[in-house]
C-alpha positions as CSV (number, residue, x, y, z in Angstrom):
1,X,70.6,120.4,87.0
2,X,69.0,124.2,86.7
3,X,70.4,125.5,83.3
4,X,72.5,128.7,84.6
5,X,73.9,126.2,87.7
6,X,74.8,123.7,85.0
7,X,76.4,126.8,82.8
8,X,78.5,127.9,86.0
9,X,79.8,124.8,86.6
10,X,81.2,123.8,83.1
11,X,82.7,127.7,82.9
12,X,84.5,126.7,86.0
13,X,86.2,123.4,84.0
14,X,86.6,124.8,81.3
15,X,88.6,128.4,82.2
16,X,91.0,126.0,84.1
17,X,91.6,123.5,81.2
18,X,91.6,127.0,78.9
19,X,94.7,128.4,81.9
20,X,96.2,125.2,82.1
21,X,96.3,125.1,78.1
22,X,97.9,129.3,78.0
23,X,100.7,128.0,80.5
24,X,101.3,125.1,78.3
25,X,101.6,127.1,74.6
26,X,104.5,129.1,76.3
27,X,106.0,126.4,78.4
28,X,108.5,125.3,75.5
29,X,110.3,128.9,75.1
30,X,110.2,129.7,78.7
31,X,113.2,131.7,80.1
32,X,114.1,130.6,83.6
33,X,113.9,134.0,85.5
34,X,116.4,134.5,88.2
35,X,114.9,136.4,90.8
36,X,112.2,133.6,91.2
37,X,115.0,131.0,91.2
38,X,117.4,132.6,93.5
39,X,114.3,132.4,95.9
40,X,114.3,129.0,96.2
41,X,115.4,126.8,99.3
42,X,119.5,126.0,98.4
43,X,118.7,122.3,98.4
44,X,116.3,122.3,95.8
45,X,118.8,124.6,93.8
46,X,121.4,122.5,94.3
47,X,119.8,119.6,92.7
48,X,117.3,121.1,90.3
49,X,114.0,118.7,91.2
50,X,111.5,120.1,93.1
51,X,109.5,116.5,94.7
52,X,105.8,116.5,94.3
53,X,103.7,113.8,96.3
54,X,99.9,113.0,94.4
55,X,98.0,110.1,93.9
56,X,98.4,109.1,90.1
57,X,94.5,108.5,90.2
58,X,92.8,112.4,90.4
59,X,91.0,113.0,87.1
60,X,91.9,115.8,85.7
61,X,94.4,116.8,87.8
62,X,97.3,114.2,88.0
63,X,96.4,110.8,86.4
64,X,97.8,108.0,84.3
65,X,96.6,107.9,80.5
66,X,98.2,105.3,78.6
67,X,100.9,105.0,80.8
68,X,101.9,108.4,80.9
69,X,101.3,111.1,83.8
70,X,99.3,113.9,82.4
71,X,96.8,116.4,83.6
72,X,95.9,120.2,84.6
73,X,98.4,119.8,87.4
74,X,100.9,117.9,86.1
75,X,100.4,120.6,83.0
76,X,101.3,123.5,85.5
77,X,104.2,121.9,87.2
78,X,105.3,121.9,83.8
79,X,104.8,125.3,82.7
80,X,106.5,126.6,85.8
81,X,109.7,124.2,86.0
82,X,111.1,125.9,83.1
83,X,110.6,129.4,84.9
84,X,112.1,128.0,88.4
85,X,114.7,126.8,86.5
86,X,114.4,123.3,88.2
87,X,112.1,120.2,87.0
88,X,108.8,118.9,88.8
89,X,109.5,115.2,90.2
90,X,105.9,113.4,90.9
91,X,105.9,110.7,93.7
92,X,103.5,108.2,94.0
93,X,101.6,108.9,97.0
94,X,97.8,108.1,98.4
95,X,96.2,111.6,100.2
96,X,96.5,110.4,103.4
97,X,100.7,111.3,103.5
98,X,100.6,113.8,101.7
99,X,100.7,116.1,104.8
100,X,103.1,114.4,106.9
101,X,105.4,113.8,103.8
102,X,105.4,117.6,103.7
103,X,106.0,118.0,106.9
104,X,108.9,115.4,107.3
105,X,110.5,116.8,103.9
106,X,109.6,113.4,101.7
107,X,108.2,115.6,99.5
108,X,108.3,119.2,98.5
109,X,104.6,120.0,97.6
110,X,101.6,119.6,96.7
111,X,100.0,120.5,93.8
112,X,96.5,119.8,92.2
113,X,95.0,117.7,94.7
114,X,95.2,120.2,97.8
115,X,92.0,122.7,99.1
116,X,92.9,125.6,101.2
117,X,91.5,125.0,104.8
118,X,92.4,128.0,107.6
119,X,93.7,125.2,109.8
120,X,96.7,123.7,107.8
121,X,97.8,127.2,107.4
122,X,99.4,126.4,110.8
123,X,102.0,124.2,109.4
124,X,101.4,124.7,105.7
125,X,102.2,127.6,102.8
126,X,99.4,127.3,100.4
127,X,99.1,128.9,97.2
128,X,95.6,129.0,95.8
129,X,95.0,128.7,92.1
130,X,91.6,127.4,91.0
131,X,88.6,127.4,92.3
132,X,86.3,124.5,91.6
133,X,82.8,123.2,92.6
134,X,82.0,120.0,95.2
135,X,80.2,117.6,93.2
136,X,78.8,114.1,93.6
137,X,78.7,111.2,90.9
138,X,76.1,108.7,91.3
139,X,75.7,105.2,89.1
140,X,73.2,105.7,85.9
141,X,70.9,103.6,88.0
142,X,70.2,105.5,91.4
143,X,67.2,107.8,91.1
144,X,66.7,111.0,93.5
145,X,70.3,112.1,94.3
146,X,70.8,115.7,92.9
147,X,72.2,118.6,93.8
148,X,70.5,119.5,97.1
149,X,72.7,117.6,99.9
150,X,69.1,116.1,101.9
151,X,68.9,114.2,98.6
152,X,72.3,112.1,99.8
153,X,70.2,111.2,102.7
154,X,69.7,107.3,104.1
155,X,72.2,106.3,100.7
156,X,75.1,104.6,100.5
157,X,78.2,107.7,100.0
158,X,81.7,107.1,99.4
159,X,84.5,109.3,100.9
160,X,88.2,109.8,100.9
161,X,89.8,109.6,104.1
162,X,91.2,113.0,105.2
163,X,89.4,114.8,103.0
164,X,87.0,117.9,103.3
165,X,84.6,116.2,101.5
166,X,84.4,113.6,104.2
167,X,83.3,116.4,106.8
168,X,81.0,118.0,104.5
169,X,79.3,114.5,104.4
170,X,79.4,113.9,108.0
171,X,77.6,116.9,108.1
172,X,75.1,116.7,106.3
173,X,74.1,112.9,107.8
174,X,73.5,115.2,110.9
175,X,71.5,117.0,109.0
176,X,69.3,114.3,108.1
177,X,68.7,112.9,111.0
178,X,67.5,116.4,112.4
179,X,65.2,116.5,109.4
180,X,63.6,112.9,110.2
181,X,65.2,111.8,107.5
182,X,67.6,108.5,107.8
183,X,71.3,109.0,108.3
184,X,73.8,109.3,105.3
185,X,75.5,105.4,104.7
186,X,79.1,107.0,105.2
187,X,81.8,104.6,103.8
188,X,85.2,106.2,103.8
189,X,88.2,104.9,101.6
190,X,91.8,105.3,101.9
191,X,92.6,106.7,98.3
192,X,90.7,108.3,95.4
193,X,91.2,104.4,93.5
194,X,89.5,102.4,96.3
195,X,86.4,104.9,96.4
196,X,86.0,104.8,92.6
197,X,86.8,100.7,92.8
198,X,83.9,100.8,95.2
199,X,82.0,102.8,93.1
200,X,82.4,101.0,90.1
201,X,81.5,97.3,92.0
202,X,78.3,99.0,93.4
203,X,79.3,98.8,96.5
204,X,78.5,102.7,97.2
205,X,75.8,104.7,95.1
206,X,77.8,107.8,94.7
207,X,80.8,109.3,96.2
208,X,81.5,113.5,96.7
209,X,84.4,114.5,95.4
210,X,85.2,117.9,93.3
211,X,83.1,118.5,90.6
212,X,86.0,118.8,87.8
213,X,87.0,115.3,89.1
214,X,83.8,113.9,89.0
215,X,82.4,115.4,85.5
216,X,86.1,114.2,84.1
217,X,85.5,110.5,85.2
218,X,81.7,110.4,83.9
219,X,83.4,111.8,80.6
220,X,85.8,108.9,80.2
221,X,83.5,106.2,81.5
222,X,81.0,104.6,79.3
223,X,78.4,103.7,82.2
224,X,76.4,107.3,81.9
225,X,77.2,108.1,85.7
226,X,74.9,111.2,86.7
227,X,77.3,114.6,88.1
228,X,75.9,116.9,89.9
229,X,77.3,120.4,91.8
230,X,76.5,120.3,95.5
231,X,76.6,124.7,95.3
232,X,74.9,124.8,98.7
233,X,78.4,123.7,99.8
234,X,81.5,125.6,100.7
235,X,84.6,124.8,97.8
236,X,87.7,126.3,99.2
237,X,90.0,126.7,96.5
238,X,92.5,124.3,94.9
239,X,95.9,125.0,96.1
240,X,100.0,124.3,95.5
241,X,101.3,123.4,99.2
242,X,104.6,123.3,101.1
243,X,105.7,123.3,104.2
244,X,106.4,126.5,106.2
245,X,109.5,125.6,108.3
246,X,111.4,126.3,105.0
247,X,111.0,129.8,103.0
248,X,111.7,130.4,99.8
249,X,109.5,128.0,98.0
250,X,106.4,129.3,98.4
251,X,107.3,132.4,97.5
């Protein structure tokens, strides 16, 4: 990784665990401010929860240490129940429903595992809040992937069904095979869990995912995986997400 990329990359982590650690230090003593809560839907005022749908696997957004649900998102939600004057429920649920759950009311939000994409603006309100970097994590072992996407090409990638990453992937197997160059191994999983299980089994080389996901899982992992920042590539923000038959939330 080129020194000033590598710099860039771990500002980006670490300004949001810095903002994610400010919100937290005044969490405690926050006053609920009615304006903001007088804004939101009568529902969710009536019975103080706002419902948040997430995967309890995206490191280090919303995950599971040592039982507990913790992370930058779950960290936020935190920091701005308190102001809302209502509490952040999390829901169990894999990335593929998180969309139609919004849309059928399941759920509230989203928050911490969303990107902003023009096209779910059409039935979406999306709040961005951190930008991020795409990254791809490859076992210790695999020699030649780095941060130029051709160097994904003729290996065996891992994807998340649904995701942006998928297409950016898809892409650049195109790409490849325009170059001469053999087509990307594409395998796409249902959940974040099943592309890491994958992963972990050997049964992919690498998988993309965002970079702050994929630096946080090579942290906590004693196998030495290689990260590397895919900058060539388009990282639309991360965003909090509701649906827009119902105003008031967003706002």
């Amino acid at each position: 990784m080129p020194e000033n990329t590598g710099k860039t990359a771990r500002t980006i982590f670490a300004a949001a665990v810095a903002a994610a650690a400010v919100l937290m230090s005044g969490a405690a003593g926050a006053q609920q401010n009615e304006e903001l809560h007088a804004k939101l839907p009568e529902r969710i005022k009536s019975a103080g929860v706002i419902k948040v749908g997430a995967p309890r696997t995206i490191q280090p957004q919303v995950f599971l240490k040592d039982g507990k649900l913790t992370g930058l998102a779950v960290d936020l939600a935190d920091a701005i129940g308190p102001i809302l004057g209502v509490k952040f429920e999390w829901q169990d649920m894999q990335w593929p429903g998180i969309i139609p759950g919004l849309q059928a009311g399941s759920i509230d939000a989203s928050l911490g595992i969303m990107s902003y994409l023009p096209e779910r603006t059409k039935f979406l309100d999306m709040i961005p809040y951190m930008n991020d970097l795409v990254g791809v994590i490859a076992a210790p072992d695999v020699k030649g992937i780095g941060e130029d996407p051709m160097s994904l090409c003729g290996r065996k990638i891992g994807g998340i069904q649904g995701t942006n990453y998928v297409t950016y992937t898809d892409e650049a197997s195109k790409e490849c095979v325009k170059a001469g160059k053999p087509a990307i191994d594409h395998k796409v999983y249902a959940n974040s869990g099943a592309v890491l299980t994958a992963f972990r089994a050997g049964n992919v080389e690498a998988f993309i995912t965002s970079y702050a996901e994929a630096t946080t899982i090579a942290r906590t992992s004693n196998r030495k995986d290689q990260v590397h920042p895919l900058t060539s590539w388009q990282s639309p923000p991360t965003v909090i997400a509701t649906s827009n038959k119902e105003k008031g939330l967003a706002e």
